[in-house]
N, C-alpha and C positions, 0 to 999 in steps of 0.2 A: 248191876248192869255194867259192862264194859265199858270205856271212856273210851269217845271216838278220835281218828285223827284229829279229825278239825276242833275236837273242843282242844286238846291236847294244844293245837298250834295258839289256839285264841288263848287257851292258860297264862302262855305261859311269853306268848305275845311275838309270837315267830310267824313270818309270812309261812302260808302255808304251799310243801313246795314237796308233795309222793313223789318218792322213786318210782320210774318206772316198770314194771314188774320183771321185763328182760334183763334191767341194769340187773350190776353186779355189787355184793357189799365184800368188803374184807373180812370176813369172820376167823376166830382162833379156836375152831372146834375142840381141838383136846384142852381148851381151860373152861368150857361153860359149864364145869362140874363147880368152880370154886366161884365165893363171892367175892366182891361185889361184882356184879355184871355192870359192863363201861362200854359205854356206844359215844364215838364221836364224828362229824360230819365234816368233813373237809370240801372245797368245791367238787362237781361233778367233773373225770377228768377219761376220755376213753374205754367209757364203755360202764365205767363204775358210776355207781351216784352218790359217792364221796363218805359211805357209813363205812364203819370199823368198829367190830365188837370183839369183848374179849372178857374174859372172866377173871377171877384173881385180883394182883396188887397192878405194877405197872405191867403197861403194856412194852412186849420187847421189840427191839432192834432186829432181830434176826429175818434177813429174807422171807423164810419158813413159817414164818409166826401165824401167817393169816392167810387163808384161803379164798380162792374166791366160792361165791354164792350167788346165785339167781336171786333178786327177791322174793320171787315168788314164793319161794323156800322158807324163807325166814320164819313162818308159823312153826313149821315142824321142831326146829331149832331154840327160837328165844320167842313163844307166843307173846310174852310179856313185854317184849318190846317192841312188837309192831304197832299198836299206837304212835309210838313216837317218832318213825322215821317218815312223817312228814314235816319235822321239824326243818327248816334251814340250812344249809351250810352253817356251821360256825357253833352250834350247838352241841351240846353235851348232856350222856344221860347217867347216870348210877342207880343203877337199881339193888337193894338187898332185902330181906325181911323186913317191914317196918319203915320202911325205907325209900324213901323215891327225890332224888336232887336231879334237880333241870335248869340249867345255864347258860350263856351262852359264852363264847368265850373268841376275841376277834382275833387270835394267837392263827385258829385253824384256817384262817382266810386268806392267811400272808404263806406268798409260794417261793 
């Protein structure tokens, strides 16, 4: 059975705080072929509700890197990580085979 947002938040002890479906995430469509997949939440800032996913090692610098996204979308995209984007601002997800690290991290807070 899937794990739902809110157990997800209560895990792992994050106020629980969904994106709105309109918001937008930064997504890096051409790397969600490689692992590990990497989601981090920075505040909500114009329209976005502060996730950024990206697949591979680091995530880059370039303008280009990330697209936006509806959330609503996000199923079609990364199913396996929409539990988790009611985590907080300031959280962080990695996901691989085997594999599931959830942190938070107050680096993504400071603007």
């Amino acid at each position: 059975m899937p794990i739902s947002t809110l157990e997800v938040c209560a895990r792992y002890g994050s106020e629980f705080s969904p994106p709105g479906s309109s918001q937008k995430i930064g997504i890096a469509l051409g790397t969600l072929h490689a692992l590990p997949l990497n989601a981090l939440r920075h505040p909500p800032d114009e329209g976005t509700c502060g996730w950024y996913i990206w697949g591979g090692g680091e995530m880059l610098q370039d303008r280009d890197f990330f697209q936006p996204l509806h959330v609503e979308h996000i199923e079609k995209y990364c199913p396996n990580l929409q539990p988790f984007l009611a985590l907080a601002p300031g959280w962080r997800v990695l996901l691989a085979p085997e594999q599931t690290e959830v942190w938070f991290d107050d680096e993504l807070l400071k603007t």
